[in-house]
Residue, then its C-alpha position, 0 to 999 in steps of 0.5 A: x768776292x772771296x780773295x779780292x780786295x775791296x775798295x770802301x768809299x766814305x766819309x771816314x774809317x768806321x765804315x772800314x773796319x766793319x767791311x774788313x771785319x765782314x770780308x776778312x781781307x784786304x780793304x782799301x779806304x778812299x775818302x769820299x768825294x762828295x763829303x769833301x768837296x761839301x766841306x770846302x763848299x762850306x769854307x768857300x761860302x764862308x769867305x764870300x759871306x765875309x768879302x761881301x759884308x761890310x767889314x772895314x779891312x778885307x785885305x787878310x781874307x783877300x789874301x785867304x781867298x787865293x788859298x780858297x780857291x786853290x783848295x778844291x784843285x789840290x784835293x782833286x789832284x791829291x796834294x793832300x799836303x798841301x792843302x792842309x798847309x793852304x788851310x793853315x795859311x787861311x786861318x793865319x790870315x783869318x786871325x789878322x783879319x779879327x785883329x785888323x776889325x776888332x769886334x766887328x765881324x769877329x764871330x762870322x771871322x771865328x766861324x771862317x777860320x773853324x771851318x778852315x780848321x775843321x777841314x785842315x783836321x779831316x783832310x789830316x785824320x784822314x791822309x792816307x784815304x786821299x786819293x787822285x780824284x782826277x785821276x781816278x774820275x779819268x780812268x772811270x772809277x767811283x770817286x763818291x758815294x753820292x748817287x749810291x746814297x740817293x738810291x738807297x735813301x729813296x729806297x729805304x723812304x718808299x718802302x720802309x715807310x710805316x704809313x705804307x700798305x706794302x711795307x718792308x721788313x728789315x730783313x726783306x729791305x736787306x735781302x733786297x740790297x743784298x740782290x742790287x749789290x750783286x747786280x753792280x758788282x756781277x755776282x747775279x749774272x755770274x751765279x754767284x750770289x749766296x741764296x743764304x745771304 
């Protein structure tokens, strides 16, 4: 709607510039959810790969696991800061976990540690579109783009698919978006809804 902010959820900035360049106005970036919450998933998953192989000193990623675990509630509630500095504190003790075990362990160790520092580097570039998730997810407001993702991918798949009759052409597949936008956002009940889209 022309004169009113739009908020962009994503994965990072790209997507952001496009949306500013098409509206001509004030965007606000929010970083998505989901993407985040799959980046901590692969941290976790990570550790408990570890605490459960047969390393013979576990004790620095038992230490690292107190930081794991607080990972997901920091970001959730916005303390971005600090679950940067959790991560440093997980890769620190990854390391004294390679020195601890020598060469044993040491390549699933290193992969832990480059995905603490992976996430540590995303959360960083992307500081400024870190949100309060909870309170956002309390007062009813899109956190991730998860479920908009699944309907456009099953959309796109059932009818753009080539070995299909009834087929869509890019700009009908557009046209159609372009219809499903405006009943989210109002415009087709209102009227609103350019014919030249």
């Amino acid at each position: 709607m022309p004169g009113r902010e739009v908020t962009v959820l994503s994965d990072g900035p790209a997507l952001v510039e496009s949306v500013r360049s098409a509206t001509g106005g004030r965007v606000t970036h929010i970083l998505d959810w989901f993407h985040i919450s799959m980046r901590v998933r692969h941290v976790e998953q990570a550790l408990t790969g570890l605490l459960g192989s047969d390393l013979q000193h576990k004790c620095p990623l038992r230490y690292a696991e107190d930081d794991v675990v607080r990972l997901r509630h920091l970001i959730w509630n916005g303390y971005g800061n600090e679950a940067r500095r959790a991560l440093r504190g997980i890769v620190y003790m990854a390391g004294n976990a390679i020195w601890l075990n020598g060469h044993s362990g040491r390549i699933r160790i290193e992969r832990f540690a480059q995905l603490a520092r992976e996430l540590e580097n995303y959360l960083a570039l992307n500081a400024a579109a870190l949100v309060d998730y909870g309170r956002r997810y309390r007062a009813g407001l899109r956190i991730a783009t998860s479920g908009a993702e699944s309907i456009v991918n099953s959309l796109v798949n059932a009818r753009m698919n080539k070995r299909r009759q009834m087929r869509w052409s890019p700009l009908g597949a557009h046209r159609v978006l372009q219809v499903r936008a405006a009943v989210v956002d109002g415009r087709l009940s209102s009227g609103q809804l350019n014919a030249a889209a």
